[in-house]
PQR file with spaces between the fields and no chain letter, atoms N, CA, C, O and H, PARSE charges and radii, in Angstrom:
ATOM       1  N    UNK     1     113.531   -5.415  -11.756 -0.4000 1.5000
ATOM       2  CA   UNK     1     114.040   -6.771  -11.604 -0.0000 2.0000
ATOM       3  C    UNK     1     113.093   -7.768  -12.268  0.5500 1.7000
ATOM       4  O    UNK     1     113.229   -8.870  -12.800 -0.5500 1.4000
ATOM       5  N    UNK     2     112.038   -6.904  -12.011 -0.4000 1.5000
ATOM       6  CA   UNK     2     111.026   -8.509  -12.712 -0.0000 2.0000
ATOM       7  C    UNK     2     110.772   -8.308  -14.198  0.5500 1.7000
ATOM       8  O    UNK     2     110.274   -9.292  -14.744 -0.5500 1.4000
ATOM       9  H    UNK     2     111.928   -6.009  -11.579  0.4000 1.0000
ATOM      10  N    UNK     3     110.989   -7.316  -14.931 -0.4000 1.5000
ATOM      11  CA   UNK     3     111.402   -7.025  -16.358 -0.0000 2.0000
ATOM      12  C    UNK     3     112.810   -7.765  -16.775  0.5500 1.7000
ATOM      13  O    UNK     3     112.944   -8.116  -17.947 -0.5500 1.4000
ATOM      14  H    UNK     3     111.394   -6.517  -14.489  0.4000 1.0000
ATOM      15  N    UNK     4     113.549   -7.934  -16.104 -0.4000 1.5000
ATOM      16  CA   UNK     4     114.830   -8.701  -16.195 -0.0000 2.0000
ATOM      17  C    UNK     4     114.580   -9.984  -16.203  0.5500 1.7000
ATOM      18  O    UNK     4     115.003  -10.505  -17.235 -0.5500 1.4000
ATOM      19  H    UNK     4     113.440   -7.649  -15.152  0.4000 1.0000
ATOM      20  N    UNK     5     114.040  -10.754  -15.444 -0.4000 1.5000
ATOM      21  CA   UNK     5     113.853  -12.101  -15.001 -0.0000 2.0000
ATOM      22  C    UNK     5     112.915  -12.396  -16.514  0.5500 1.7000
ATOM      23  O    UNK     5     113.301  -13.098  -17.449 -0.5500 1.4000
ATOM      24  H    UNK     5     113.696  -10.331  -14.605  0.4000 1.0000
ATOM      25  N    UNK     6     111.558  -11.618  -16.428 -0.4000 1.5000
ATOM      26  CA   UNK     6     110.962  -11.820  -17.974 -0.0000 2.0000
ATOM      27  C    UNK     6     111.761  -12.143  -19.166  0.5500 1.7000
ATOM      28  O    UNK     6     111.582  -13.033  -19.998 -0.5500 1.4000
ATOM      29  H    UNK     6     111.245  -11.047  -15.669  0.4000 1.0000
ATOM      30  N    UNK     7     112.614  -11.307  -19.092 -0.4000 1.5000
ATOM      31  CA   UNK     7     113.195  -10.787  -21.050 -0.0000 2.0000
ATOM      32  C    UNK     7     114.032  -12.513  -20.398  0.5500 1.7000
ATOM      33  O    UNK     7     113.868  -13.389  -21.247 -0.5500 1.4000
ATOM      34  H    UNK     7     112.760  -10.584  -18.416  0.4000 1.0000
ATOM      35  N    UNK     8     114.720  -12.962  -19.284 -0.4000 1.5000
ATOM      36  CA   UNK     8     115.109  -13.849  -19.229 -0.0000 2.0000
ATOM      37  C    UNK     8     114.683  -15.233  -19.711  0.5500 1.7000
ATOM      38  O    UNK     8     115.332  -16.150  -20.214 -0.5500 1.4000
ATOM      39  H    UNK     8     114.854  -12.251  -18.594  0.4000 1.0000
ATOM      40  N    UNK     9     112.930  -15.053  -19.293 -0.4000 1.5000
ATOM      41  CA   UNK     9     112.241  -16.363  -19.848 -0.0000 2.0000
ATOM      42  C    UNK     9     111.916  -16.297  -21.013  0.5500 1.7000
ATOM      43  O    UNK     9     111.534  -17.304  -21.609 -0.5500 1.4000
ATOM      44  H    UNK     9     112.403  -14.308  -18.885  0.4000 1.0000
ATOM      45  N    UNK    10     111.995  -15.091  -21.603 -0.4000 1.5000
ATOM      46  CA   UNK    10     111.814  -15.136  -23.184 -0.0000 2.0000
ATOM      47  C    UNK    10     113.133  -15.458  -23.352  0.5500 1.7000
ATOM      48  O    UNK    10     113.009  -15.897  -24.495 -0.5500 1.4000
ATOM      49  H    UNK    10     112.306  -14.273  -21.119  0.4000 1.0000
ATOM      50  N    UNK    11     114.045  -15.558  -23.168 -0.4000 1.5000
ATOM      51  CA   UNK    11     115.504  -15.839  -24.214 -0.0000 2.0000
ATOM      52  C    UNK    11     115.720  -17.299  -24.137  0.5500 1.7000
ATOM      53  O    UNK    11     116.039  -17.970  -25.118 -0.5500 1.4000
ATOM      54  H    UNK    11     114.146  -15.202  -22.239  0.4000 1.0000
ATOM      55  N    UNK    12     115.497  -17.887  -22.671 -0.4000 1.5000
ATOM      56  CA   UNK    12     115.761  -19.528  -22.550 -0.0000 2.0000
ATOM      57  C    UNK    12     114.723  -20.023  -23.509  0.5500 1.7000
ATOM      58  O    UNK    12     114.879  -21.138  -24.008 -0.5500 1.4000
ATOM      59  H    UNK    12     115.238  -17.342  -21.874  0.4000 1.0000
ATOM      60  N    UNK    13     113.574  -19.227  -23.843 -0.4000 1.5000
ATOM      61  CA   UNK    13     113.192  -20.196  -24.959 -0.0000 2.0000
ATOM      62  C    UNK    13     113.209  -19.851  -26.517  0.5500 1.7000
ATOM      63  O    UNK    13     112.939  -20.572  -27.478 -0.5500 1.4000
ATOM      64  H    UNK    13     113.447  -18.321  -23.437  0.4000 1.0000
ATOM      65  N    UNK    14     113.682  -18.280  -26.447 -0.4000 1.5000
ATOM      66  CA   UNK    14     113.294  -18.085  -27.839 -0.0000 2.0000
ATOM      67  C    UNK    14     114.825  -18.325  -28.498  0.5500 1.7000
ATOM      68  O    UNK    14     114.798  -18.331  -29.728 -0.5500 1.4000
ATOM      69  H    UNK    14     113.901  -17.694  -25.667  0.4000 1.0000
ATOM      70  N    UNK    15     116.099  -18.515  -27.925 -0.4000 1.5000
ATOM      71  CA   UNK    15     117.546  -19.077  -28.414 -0.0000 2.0000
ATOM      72  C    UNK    15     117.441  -20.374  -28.835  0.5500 1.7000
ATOM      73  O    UNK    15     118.182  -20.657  -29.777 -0.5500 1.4000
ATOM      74  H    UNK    15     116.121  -18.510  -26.925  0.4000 1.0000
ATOM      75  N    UNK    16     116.540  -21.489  -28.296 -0.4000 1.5000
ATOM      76  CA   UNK    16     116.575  -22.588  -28.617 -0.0000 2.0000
ATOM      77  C    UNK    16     115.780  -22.896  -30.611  0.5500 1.7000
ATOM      78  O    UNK    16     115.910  -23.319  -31.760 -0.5500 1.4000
ATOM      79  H    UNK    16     115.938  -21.259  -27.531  0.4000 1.0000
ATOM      80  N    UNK    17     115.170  -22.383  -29.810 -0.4000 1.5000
ATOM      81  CA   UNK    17     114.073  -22.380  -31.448 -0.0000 2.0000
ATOM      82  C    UNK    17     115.115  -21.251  -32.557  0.5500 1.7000
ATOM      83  O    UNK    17     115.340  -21.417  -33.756 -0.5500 1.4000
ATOM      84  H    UNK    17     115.064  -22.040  -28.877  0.4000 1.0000
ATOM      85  N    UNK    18     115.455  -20.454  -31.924 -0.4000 1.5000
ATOM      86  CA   UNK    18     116.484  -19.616  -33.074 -0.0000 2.0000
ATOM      87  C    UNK    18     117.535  -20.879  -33.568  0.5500 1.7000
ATOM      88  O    UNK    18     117.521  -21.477  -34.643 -0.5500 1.4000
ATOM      89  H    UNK    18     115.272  -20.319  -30.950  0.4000 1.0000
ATOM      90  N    UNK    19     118.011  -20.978  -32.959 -0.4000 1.5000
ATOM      91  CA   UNK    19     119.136  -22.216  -33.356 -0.0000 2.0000
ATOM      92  C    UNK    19     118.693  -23.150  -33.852  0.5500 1.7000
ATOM      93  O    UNK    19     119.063  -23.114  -35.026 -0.5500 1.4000
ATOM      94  H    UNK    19     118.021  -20.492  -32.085  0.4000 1.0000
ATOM      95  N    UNK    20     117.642  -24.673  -33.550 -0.4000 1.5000
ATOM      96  CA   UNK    20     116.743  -24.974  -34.674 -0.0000 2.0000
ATOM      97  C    UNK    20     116.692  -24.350  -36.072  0.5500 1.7000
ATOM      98  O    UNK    20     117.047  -24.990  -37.062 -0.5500 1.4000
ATOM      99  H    UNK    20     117.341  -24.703  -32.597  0.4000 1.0000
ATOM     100  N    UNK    21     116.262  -23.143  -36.133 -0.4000 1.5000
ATOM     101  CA   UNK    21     115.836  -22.194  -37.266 -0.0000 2.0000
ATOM     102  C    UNK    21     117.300  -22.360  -38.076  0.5500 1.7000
ATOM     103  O    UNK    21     117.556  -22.863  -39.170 -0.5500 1.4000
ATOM     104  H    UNK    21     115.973  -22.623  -35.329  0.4000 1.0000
ATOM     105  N    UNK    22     117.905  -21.902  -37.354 -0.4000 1.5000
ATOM     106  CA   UNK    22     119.632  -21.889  -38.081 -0.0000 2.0000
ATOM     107  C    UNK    22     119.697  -22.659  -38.416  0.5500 1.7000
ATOM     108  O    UNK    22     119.563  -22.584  -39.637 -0.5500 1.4000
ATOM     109  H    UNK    22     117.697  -21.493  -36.466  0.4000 1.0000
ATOM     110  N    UNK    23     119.901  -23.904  -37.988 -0.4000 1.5000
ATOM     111  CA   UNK    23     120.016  -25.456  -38.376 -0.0000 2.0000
ATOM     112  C    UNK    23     119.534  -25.907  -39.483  0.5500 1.7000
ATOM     113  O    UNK    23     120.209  -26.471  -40.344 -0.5500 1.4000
ATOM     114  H    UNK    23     120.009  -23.965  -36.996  0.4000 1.0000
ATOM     115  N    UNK    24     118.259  -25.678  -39.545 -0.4000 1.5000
ATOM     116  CA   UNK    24     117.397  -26.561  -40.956 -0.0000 2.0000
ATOM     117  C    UNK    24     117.619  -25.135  -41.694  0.5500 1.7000
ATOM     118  O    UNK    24     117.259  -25.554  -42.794 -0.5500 1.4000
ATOM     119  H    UNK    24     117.710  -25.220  -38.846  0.4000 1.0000
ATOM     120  N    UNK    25     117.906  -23.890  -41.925 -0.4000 1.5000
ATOM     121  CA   UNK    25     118.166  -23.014  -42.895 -0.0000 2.0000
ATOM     122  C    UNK    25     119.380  -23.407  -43.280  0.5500 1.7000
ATOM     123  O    UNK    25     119.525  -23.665  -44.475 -0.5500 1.4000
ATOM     124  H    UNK    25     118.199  -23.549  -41.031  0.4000 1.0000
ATOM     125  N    UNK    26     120.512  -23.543  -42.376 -0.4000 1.5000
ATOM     126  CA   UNK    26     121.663  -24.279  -43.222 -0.0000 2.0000
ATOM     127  C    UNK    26     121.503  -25.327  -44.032  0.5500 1.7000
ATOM     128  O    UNK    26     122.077  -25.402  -45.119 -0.5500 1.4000
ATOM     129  H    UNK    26     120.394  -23.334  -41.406  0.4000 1.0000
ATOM     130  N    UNK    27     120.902  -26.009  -43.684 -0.4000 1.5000
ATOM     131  CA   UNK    27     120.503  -28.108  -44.217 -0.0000 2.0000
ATOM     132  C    UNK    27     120.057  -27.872  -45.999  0.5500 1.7000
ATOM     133  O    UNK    27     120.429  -28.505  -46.987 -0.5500 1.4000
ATOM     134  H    UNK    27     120.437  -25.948  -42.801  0.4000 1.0000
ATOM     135  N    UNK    28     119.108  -26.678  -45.866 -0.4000 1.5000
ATOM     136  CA   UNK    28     117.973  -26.318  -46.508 -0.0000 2.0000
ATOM     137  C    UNK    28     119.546  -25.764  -47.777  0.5500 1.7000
ATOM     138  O    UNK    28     119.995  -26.504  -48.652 -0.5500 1.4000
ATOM     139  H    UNK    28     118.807  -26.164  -45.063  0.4000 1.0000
ATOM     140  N    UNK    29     119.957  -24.603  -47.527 -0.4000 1.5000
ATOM     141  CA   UNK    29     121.236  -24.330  -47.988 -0.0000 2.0000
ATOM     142  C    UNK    29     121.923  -24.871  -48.820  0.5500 1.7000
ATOM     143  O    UNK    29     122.137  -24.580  -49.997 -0.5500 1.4000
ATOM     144  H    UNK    29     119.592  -24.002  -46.816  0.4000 1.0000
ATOM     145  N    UNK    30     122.400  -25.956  -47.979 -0.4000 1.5000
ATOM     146  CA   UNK    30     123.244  -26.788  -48.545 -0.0000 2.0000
ATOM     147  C    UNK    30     122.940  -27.924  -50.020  0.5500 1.7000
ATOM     148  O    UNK    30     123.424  -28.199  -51.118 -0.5500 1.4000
ATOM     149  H    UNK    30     122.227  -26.193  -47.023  0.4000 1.0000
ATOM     150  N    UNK    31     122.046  -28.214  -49.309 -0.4000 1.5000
ATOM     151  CA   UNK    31     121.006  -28.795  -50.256 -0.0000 2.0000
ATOM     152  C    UNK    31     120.835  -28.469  -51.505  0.5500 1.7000
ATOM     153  O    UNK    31     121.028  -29.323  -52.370 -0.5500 1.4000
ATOM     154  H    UNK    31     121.653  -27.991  -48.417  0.4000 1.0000
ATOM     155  N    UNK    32     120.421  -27.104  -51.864 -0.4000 1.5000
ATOM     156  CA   UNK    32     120.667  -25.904  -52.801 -0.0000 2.0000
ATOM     157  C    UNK    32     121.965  -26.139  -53.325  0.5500 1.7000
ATOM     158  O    UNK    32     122.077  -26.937  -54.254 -0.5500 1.4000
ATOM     159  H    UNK    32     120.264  -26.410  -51.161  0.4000 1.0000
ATOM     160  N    UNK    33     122.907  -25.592  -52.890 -0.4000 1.5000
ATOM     161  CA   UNK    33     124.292  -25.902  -53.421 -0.0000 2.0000
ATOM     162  C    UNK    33     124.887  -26.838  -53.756  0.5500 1.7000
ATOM     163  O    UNK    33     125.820  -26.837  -54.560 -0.5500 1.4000
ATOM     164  H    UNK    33     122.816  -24.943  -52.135  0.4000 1.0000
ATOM     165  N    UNK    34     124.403  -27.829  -53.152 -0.4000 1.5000
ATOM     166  CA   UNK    34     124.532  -29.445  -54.132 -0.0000 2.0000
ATOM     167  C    UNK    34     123.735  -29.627  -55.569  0.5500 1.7000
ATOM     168  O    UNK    34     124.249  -29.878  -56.658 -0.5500 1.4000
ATOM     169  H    UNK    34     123.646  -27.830  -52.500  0.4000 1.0000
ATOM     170  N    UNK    35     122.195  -29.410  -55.239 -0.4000 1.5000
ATOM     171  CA   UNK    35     122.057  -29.152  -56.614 -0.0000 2.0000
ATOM     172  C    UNK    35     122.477  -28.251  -57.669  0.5500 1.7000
ATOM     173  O    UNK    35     122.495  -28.414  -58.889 -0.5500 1.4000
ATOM     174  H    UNK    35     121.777  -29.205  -54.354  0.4000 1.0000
ATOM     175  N    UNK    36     122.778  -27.362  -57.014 -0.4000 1.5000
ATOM     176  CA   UNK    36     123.178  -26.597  -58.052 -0.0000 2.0000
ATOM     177  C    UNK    36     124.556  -27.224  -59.027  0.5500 1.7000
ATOM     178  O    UNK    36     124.670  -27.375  -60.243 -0.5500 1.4000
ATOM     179  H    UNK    36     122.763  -27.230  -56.023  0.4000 1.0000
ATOM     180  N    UNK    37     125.636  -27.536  -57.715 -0.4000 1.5000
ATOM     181  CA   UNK    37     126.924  -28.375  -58.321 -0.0000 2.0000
ATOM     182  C    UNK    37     126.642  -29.505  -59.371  0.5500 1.7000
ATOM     183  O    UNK    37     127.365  -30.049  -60.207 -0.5500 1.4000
ATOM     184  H    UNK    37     125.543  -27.414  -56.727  0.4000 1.0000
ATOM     185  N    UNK    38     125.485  -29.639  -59.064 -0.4000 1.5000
ATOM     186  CA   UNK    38     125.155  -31.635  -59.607 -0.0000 2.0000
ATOM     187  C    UNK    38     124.388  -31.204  -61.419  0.5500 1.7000
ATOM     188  O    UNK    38     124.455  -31.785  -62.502 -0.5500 1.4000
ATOM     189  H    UNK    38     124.898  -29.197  -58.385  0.4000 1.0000
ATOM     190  N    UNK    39     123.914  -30.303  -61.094 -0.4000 1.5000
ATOM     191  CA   UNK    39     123.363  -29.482  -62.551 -0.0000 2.0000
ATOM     192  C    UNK    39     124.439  -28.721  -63.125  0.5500 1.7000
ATOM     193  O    UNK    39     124.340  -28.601  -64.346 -0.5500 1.4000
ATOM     194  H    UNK    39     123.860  -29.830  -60.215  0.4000 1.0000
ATOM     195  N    UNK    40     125.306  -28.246  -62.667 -0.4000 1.5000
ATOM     196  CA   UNK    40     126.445  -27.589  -64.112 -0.0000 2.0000
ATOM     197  C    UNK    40     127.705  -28.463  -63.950  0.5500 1.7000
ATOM     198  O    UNK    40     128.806  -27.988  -64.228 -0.5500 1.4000
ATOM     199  H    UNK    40     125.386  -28.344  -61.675  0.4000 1.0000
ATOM     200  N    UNK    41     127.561  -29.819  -63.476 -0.4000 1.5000
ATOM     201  CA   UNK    41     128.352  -30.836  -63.368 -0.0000 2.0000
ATOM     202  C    UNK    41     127.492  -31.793  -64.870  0.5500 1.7000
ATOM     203  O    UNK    41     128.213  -32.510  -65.565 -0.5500 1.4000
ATOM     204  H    UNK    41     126.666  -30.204  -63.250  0.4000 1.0000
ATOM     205  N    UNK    42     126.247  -31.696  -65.137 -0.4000 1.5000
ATOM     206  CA   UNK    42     125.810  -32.436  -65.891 -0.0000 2.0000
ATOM     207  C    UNK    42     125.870  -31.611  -67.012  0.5500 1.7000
ATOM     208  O    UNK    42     126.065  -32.182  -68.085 -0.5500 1.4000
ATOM     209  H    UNK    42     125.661  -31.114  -64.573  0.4000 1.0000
ATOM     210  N    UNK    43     125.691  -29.836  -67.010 -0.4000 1.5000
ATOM     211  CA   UNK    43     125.893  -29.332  -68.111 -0.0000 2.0000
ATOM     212  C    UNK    43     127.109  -29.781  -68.174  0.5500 1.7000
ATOM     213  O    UNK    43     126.998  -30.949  -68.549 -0.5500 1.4000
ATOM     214  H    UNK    43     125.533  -29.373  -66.139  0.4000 1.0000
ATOM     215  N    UNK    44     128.176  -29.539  -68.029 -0.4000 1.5000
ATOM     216  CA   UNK    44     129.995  -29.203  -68.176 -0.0000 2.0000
ATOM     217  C    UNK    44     129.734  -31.193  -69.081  0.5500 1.7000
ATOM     218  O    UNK    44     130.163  -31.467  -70.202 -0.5500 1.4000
ATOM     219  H    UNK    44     128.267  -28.591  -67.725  0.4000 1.0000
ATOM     220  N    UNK    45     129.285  -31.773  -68.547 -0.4000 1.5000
ATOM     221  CA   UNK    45     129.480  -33.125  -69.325 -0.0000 2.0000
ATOM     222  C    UNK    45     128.558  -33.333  -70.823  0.5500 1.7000
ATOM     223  O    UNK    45     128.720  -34.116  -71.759 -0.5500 1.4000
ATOM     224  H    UNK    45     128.936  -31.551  -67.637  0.4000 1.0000
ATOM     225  N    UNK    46     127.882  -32.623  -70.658 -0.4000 1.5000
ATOM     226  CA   UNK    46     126.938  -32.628  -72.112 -0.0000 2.0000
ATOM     227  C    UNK    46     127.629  -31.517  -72.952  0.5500 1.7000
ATOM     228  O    UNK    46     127.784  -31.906  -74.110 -0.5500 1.4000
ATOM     229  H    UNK    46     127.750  -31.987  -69.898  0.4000 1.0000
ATOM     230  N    UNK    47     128.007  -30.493  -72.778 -0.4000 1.5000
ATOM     231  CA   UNK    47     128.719  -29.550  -73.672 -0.0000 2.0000
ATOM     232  C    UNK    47     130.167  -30.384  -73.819  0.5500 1.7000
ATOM     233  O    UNK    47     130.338  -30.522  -75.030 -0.5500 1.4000
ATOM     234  H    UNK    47     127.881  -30.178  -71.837  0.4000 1.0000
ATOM     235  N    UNK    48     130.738  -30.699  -73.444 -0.4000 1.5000
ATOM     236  CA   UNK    48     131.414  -31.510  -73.667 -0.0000 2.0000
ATOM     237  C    UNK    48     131.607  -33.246  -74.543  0.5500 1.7000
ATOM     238  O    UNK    48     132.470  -33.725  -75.279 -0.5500 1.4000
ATOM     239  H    UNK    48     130.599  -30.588  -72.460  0.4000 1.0000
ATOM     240  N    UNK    49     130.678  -33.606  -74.134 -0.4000 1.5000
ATOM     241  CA   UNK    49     130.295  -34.677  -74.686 -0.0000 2.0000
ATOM     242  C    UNK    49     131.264  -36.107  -73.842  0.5500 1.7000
ATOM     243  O    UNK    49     131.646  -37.228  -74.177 -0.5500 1.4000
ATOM     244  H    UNK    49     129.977  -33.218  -73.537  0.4000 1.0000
ATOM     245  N    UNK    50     131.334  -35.267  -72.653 -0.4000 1.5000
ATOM     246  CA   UNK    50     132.152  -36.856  -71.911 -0.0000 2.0000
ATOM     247  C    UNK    50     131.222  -37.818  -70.800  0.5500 1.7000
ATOM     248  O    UNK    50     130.405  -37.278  -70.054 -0.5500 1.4000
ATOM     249  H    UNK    50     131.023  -34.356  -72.381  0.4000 1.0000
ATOM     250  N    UNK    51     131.407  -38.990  -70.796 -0.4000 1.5000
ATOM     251  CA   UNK    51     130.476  -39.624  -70.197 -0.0000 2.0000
ATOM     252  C    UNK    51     131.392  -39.214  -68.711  0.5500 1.7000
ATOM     253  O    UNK    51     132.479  -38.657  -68.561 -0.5500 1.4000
ATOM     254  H    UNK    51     132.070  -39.429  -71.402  0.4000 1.0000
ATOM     255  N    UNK    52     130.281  -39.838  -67.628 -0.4000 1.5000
ATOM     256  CA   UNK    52     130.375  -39.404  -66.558 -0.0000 2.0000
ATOM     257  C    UNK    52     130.414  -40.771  -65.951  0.5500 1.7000
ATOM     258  O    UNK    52     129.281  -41.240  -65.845 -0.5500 1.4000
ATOM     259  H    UNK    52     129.398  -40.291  -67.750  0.4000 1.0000
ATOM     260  N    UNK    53     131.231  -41.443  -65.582 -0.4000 1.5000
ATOM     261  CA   UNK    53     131.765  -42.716  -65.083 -0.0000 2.0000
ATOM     262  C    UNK    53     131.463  -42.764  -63.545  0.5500 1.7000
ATOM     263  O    UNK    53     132.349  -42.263  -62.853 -0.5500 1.4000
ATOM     264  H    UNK    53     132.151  -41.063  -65.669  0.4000 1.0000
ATOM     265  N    UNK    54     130.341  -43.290  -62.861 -0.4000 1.5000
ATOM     266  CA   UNK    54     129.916  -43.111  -61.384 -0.0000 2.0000
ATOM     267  C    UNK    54     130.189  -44.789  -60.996  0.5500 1.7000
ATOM     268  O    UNK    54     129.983  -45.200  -59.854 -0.5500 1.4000
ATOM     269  H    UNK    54     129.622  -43.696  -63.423  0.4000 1.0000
């Protein structure tokens, strides 16, 4: 029982910080994939030769 109750106080805290972790690895992610869009959005306009009207 008291091996149970343990692995218990390890999970109430080590789920919180996992999820954190998830969080800014997504953010981090995304981030990535914007630049990436925003760089063969600027190639696709230079091989092209069209201005980019913002």
């Amino acid at each position: 029982m008291v091996v149970v109750a343990i692995i218990g106080l390890l999970s109430a805290v080590a789920i919180p910080n996992f999820q954190k972790y998830q969080a800014r690895s997504k953010t981090a992610e995304a981030k990535l994939q914007l630049s990436a869009i925003y760089t063969a959005e600027q190639a696709f306009y230079a091989d092209y030769n069209i201005m980019l009207h913002v």
